[in-house]
One Martini backbone bead per residue (centre of mass of N, CA, C, O) as a GRO file, in nm:
protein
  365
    1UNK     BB    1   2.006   1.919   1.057
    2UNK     BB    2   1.981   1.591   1.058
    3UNK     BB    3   1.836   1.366   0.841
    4UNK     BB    4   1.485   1.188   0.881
    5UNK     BB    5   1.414   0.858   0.716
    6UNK     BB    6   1.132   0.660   0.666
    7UNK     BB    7   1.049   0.361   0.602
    8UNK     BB    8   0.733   0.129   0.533
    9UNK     BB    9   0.634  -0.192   0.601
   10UNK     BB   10   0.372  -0.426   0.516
   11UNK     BB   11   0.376  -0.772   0.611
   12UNK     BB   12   0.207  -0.908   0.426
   13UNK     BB   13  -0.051  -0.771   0.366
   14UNK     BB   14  -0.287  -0.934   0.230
   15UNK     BB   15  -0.257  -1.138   0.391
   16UNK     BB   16  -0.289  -1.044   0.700
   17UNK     BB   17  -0.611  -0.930   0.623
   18UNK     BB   18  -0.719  -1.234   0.553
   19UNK     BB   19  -0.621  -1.345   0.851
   20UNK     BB   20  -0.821  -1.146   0.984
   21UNK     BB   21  -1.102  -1.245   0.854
   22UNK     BB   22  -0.986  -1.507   0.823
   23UNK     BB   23  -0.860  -1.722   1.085
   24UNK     BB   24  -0.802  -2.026   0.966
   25UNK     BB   25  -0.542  -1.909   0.793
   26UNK     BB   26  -0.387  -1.945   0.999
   27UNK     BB   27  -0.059  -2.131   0.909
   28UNK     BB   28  -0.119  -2.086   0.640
   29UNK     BB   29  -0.117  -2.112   0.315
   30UNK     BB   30  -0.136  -1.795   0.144
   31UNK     BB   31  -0.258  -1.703  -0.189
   32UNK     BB   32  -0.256  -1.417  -0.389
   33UNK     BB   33  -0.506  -1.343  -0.683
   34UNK     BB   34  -0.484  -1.267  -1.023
   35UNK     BB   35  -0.722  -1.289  -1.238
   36UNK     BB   36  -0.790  -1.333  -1.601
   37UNK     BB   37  -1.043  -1.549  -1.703
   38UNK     BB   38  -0.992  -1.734  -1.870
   39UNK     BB   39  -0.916  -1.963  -1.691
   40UNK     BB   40  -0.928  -2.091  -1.355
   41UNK     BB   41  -0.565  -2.058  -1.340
   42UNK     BB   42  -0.529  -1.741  -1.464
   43UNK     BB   43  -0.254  -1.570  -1.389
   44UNK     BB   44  -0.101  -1.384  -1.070
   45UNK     BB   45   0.071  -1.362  -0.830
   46UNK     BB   46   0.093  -1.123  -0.586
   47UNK     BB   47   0.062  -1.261  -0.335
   48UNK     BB   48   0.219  -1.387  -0.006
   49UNK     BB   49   0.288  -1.532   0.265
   50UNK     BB   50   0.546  -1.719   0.395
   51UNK     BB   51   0.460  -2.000   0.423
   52UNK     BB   52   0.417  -1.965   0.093
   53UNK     BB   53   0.743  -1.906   0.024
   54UNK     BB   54   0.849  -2.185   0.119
   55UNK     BB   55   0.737  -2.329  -0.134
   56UNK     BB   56   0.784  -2.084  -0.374
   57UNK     BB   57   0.536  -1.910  -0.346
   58UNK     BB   58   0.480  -1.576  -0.508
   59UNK     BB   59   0.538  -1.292  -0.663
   60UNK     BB   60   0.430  -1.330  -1.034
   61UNK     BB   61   0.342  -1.641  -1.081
   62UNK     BB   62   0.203  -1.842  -1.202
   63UNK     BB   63  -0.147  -1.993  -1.085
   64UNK     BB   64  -0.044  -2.298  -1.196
   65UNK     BB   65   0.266  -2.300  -1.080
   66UNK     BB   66   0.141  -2.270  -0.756
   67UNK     BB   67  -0.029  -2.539  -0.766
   68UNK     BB   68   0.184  -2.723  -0.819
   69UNK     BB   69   0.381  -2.667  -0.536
   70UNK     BB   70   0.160  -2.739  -0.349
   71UNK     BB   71   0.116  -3.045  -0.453
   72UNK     BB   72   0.418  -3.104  -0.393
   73UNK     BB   73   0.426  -3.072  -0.098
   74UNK     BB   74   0.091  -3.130   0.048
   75UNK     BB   75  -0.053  -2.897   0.074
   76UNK     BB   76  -0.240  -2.661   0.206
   77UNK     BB   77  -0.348  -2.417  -0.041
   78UNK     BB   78  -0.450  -2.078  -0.005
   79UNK     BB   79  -0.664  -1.980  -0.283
   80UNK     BB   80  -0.697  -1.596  -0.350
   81UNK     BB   81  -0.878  -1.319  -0.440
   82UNK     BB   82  -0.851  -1.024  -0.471
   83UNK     BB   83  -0.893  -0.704  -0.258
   84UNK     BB   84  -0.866  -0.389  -0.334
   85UNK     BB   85  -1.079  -0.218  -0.167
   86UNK     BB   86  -1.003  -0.336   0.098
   87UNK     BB   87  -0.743  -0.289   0.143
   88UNK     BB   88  -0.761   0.050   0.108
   89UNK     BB   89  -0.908   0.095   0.328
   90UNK     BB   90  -0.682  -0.028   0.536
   91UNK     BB   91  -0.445   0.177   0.402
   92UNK     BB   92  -0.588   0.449   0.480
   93UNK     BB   93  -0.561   0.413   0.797
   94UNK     BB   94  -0.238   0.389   0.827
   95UNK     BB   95  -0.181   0.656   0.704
   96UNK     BB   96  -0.316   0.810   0.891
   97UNK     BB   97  -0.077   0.714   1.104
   98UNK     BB   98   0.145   0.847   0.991
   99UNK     BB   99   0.047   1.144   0.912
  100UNK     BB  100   0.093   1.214   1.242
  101UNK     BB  101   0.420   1.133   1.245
  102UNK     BB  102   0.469   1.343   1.003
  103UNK     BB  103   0.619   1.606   0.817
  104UNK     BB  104   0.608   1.396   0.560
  105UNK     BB  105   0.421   1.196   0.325
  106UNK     BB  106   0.503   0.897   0.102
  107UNK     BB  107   0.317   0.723  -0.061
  108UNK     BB  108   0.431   0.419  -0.256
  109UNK     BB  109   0.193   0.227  -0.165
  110UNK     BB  110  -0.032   0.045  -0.011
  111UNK     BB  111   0.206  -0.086   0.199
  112UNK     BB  112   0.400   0.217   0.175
  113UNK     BB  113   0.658   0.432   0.287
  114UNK     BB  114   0.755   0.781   0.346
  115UNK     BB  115   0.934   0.942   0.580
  116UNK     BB  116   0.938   1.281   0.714
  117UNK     BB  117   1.149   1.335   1.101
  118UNK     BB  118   1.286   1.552   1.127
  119UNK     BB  119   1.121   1.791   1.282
  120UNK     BB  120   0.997   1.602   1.518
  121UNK     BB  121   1.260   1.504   1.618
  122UNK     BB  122   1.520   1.700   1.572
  123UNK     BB  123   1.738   1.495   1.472
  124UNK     BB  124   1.681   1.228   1.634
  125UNK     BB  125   1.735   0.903   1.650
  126UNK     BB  126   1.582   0.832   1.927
  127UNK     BB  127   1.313   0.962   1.833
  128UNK     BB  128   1.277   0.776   1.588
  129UNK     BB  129   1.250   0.512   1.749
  130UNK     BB  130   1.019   0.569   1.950
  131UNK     BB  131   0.823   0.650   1.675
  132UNK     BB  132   0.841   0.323   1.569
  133UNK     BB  133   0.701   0.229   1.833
  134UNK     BB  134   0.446   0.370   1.777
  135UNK     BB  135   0.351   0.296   1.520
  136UNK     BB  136   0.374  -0.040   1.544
  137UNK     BB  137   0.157  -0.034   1.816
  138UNK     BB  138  -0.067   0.097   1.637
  139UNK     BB  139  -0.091  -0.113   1.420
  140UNK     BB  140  -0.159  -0.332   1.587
  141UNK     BB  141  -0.388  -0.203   1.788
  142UNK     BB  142  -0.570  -0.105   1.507
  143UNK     BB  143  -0.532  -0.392   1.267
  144UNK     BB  144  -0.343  -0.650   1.335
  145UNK     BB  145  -0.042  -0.556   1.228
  146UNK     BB  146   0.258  -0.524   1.057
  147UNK     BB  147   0.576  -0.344   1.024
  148UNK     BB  148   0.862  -0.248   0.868
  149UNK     BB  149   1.151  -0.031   0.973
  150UNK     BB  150   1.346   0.214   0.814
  151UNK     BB  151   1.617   0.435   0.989
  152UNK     BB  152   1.768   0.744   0.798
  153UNK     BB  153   1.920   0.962   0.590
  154UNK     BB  154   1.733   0.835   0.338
  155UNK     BB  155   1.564   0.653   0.135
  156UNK     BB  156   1.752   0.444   0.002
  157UNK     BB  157   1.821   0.338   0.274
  158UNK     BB  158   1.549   0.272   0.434
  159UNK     BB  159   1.459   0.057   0.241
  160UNK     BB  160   1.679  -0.140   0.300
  161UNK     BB  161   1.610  -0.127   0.624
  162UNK     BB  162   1.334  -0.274   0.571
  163UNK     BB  163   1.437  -0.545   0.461
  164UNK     BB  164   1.632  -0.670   0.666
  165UNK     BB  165   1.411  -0.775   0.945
  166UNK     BB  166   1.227  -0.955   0.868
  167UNK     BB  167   0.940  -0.930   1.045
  168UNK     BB  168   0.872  -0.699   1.222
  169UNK     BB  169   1.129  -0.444   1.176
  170UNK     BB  170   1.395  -0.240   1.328
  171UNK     BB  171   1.623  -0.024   1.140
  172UNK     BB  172   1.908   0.174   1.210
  173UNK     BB  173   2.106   0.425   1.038
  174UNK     BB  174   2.347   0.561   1.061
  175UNK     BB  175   2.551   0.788   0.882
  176UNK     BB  176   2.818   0.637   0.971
  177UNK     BB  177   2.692   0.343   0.863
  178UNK     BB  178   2.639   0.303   0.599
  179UNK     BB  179   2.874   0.178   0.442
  180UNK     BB  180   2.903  -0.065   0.628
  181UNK     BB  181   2.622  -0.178   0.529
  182UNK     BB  182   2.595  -0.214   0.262
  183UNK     BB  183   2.912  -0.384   0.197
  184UNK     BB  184   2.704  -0.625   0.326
  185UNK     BB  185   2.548  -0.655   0.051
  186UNK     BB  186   2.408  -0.758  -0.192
  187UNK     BB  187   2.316  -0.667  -0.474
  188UNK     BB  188   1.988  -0.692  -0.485
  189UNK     BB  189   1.946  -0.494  -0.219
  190UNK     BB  190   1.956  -0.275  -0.419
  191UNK     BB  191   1.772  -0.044  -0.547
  192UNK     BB  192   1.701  -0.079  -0.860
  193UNK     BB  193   1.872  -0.366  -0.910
  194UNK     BB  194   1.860  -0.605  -1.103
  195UNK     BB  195   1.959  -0.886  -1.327
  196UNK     BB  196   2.117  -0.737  -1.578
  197UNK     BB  197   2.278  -0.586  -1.415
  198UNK     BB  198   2.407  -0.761  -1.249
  199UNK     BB  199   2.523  -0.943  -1.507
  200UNK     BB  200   2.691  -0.705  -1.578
  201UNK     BB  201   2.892  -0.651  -1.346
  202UNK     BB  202   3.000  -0.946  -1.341
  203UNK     BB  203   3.156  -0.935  -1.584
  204UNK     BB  204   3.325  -0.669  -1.441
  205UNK     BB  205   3.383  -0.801  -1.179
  206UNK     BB  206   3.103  -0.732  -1.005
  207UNK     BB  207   2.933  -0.857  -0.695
  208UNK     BB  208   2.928  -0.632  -0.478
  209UNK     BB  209   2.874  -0.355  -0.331
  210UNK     BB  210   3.145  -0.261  -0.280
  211UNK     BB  211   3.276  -0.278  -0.511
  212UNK     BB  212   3.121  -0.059  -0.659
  213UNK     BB  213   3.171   0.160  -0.484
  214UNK     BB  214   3.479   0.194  -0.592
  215UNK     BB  215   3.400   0.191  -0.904
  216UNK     BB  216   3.454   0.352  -1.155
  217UNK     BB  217   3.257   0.496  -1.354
  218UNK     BB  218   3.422   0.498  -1.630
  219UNK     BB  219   3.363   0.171  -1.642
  220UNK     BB  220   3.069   0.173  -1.685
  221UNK     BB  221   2.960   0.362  -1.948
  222UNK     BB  222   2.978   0.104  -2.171
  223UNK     BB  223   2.699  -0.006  -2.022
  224UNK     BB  224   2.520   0.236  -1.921
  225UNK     BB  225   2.608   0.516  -1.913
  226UNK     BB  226   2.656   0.804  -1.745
  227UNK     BB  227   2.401   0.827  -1.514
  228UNK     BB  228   2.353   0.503  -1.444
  229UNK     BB  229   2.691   0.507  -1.366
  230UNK     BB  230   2.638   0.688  -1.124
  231UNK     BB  231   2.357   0.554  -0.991
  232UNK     BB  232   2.535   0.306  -0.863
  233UNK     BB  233   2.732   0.431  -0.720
  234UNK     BB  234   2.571   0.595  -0.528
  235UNK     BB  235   2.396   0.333  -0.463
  236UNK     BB  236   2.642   0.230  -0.281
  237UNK     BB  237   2.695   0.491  -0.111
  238UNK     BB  238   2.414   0.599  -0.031
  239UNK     BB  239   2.327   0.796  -0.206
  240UNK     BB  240   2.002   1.081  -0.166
  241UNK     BB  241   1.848   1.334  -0.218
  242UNK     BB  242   1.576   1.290  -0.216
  243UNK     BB  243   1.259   1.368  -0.155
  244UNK     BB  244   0.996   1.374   0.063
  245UNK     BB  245   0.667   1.359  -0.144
  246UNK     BB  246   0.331   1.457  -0.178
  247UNK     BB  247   0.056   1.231  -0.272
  248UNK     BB  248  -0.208   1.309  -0.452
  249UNK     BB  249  -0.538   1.228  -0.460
  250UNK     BB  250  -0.731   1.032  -0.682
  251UNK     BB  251  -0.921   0.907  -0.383
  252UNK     BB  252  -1.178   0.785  -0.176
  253UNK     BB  253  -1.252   0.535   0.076
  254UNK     BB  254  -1.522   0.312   0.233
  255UNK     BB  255  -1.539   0.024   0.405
  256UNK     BB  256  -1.779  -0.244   0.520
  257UNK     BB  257  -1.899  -0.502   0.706
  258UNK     BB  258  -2.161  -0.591   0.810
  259UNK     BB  259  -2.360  -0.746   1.034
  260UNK     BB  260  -2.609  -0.802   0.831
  261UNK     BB  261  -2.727  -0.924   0.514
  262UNK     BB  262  -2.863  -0.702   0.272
  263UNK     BB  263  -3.163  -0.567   0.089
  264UNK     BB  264  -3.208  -0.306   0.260
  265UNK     BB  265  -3.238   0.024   0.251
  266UNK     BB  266  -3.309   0.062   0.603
  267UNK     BB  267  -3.003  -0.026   0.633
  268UNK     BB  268  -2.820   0.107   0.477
  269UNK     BB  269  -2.862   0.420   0.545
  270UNK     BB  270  -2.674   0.446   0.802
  271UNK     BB  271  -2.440   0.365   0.662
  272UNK     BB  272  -2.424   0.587   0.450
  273UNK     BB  273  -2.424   0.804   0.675
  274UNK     BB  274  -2.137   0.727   0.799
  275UNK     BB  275  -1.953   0.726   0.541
  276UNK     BB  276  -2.005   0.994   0.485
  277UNK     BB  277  -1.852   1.125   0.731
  278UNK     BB  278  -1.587   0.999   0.692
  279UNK     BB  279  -1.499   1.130   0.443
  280UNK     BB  280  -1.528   1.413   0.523
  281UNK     BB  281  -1.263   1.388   0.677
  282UNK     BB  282  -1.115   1.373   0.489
  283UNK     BB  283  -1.157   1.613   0.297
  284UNK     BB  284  -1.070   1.810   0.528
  285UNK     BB  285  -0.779   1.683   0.580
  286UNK     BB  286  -0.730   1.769   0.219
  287UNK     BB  287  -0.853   2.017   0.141
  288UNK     BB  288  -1.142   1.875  -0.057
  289UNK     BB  289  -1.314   1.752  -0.357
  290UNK     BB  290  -1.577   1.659  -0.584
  291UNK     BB  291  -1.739   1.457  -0.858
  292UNK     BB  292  -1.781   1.217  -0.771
  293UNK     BB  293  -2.006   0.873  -0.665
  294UNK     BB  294  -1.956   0.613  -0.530
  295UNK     BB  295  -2.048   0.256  -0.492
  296UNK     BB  296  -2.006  -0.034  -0.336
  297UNK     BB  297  -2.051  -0.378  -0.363
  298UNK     BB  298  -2.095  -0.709  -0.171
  299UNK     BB  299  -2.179  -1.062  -0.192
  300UNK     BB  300  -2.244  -1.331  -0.068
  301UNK     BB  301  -2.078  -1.441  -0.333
  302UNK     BB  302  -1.823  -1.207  -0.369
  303UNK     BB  303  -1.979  -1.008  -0.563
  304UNK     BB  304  -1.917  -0.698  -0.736
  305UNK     BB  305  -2.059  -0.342  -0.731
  306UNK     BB  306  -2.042  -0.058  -0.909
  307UNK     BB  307  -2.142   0.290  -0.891
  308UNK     BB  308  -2.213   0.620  -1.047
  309UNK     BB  309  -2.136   0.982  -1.046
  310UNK     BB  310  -2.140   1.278  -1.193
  311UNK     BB  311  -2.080   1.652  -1.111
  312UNK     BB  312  -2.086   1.932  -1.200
  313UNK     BB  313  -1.988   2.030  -0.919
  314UNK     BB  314  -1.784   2.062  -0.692
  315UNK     BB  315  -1.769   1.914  -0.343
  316UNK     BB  316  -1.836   1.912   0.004
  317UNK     BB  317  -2.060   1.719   0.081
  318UNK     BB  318  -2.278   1.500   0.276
  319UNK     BB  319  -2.566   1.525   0.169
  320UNK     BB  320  -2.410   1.433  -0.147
  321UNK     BB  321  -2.382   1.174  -0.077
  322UNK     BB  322  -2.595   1.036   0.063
  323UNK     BB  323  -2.821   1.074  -0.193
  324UNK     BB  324  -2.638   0.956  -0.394
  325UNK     BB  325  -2.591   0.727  -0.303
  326UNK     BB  326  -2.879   0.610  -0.226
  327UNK     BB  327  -2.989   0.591  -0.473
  328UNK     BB  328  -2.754   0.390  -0.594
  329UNK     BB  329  -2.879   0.157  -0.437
  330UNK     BB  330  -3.153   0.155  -0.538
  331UNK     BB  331  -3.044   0.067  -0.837
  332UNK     BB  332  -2.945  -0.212  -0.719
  333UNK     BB  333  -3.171  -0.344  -0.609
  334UNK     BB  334  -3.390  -0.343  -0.838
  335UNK     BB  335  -3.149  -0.556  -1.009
  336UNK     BB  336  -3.107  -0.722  -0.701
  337UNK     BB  337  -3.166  -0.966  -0.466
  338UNK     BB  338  -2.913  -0.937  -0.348
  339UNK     BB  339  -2.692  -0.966  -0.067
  340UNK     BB  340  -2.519  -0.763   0.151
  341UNK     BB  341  -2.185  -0.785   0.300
  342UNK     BB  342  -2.065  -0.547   0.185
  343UNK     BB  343  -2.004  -0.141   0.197
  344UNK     BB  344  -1.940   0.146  -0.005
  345UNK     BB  345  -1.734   0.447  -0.057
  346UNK     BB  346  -1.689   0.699  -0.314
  347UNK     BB  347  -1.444   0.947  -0.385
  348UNK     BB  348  -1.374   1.133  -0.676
  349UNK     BB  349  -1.243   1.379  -0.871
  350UNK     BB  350  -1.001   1.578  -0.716
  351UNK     BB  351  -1.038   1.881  -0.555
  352UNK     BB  352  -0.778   2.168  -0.489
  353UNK     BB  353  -0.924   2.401  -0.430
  354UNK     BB  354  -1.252   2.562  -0.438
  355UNK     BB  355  -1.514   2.460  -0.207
  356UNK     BB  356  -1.875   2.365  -0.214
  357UNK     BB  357  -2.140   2.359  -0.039
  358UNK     BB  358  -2.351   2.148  -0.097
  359UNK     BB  359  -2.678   2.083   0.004
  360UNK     BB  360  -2.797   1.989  -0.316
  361UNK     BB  361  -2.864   1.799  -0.569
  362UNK     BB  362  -2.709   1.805  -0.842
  363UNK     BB  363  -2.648   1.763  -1.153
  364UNK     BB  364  -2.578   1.568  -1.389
  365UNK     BB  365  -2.384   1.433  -1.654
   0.00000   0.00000   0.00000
């Protein structure tokens, strides 16, 4: 049965989700940023949505000049900084929709996965088409999010061929097909080869893909040693052997909006119940324990504050989920009078081994 895996890539993803809870900002250039704290324009741009990477904002650039970009566009460009919870939870649900449709799923970052739909797929590729149709249509209607997908017979084409037709694009690479792809692409679109690579590559008057592929091992071999002037050449052919391998979660966690603003921990309470519930089933779907408990918590002002607590031993308790919860809620309102506007919990320290139902709240380290 021949391999069929996709890559999945969630297109402009922080910028799309910000897009998505304040819509105000659609078609508008948005650079989200990762403040340094040192003065109020330190630090780099993480991503940006299409509208300002036309500007030239990207991902990497310091965050003072792509002010300057903007300013000098006269557009206005809407500049936020990270939310890395908030990310997390809606990337954690989306995982959840790919690892339904795959025989093995490989988170490789919060936006992107590599799917192995062998078996499921029963080595077709029309199954495999049809299967990439279901999951960008369920990403849509229950995100609001696009993704584009490529589907291939190794993880280094499949990457590669989602990227091709961004955003939200489907490209499907058959094996008999991968030579003629590849052979049409700048060097730069083969995956791990940067700048000084390529710059390397032109000294000896190799620039296209095409030519690398051709290109005698041995001559790379006085540039790159010989592991990496092989692994040059298989990339340039297509060839990759490695499987998709299911990355061990080293936590947990679901963050939600409230419905209204609150420092009352009669409303909260409820709250801690529902998401306390709702860890629980990633838990048992992940055959998982912890030993960690904390709380997120977001106020009107927009300032994060989390706190935890580590348990004596590992546990899938949802009462003691709740119990400590609820506690550390209360720790948090009683040094502060902010009313919270978003509101989470996690849990992590996850133990796949033993389980124990743990009842009533254990003592604490």
């Amino acid at each position: 049965m021949q391999r069929i895996i996709m890559h999945i890539d969630l297109d402009q993803f922080y910028a799309a989700v910000e897009e998505n809870r304040k819509p105000e900002l659609k078609d508008k250039p948005v650079a989200i940023c990762v403040y340094s704290g040192r003065t109020e324009d330190s630090g780099a741009i993480s991503t940006s949505n299409y509208t300002a990477r036309k500007l030239g904002i990207r991902a990497g650039i310091p965050i003072s000049h792509a002010k300057n970009l903007a300013e000098k566009s006269g557009q206005e460009v809407i500049f936020l900084p990270v939310d890395m919870d908030y990310y997390r939870d809606i990337s954690e649900r989306i995982m959840e929709i790919l690892e339904n449709h795959a025989d093995i799923l490989e988170q490789a970052s919060i936006d992107e996965a590599y799917l192995d739909v062998t078996e499921k797929t029963k080595g077709s590729y029309n199954a495999a088409e049809n299967m990439a149709s279901k999951i960008k249509e369920e990403i849509r209607e229950k995100e609001n999010l696009t993704c584009s997908i490529g589907i291939a017979p190794n993880k280094l084409v499949a990457k590669i061929a989602s990227d091709y037709n961004k955003p939200d694009g489907l490209t499907i690479i058959m094996p008999d097909e991968v030579e003629k792809f590849l052979s049409s692409l700048p060097l730069r679109k083969l995956h791990g080869i940067g700048p000084k690579t390529i710059e390397a590559l032109e000294s000896i008057e190799i620039s296209t893909v095409a030519g690398l592929a051709e290109c005698d091992v041995q001559k790379l071999i006085p540039l790159f040693g010989g592991n990496k002037a092989r692994l040059l050449v298989d990339k340039a052919r297509g060839i990759d052997y490695s499987s998709v391998e299911e990355k061990v979660s080293k936590q947990i966690s679901r963050i939600l909006t409230l419905k209204n603003d609150t420092n009352n921990i009669d409303d909260l309470i409820p709250v801690i119940g529902y998401l306390a519930g709702e860890l629980k089933k990633k838990l048992e779907k992940k055959k998982a324990s912890f030993k960690t408990i904390s709380i997120i918590t977001i106020d009107t002002a927009l300032d994060m504050q989390t706190k935890g607590r580590t348990l004596e031993n590992a546990t899938n308790s949802t009462s003691t989920i709740r119990e400590v919860s609820t506690m550390l809620t209360k720790e948090i309102l009683e040094g502060s009078g902010k009313k919270f506007r978003r509101f989470g919990l996690r849990v992590s320290s996850l133990d796949y081994g033993t389980k124990k139902e743990q009842k009533s709240l254990m003592e604490f380290k």
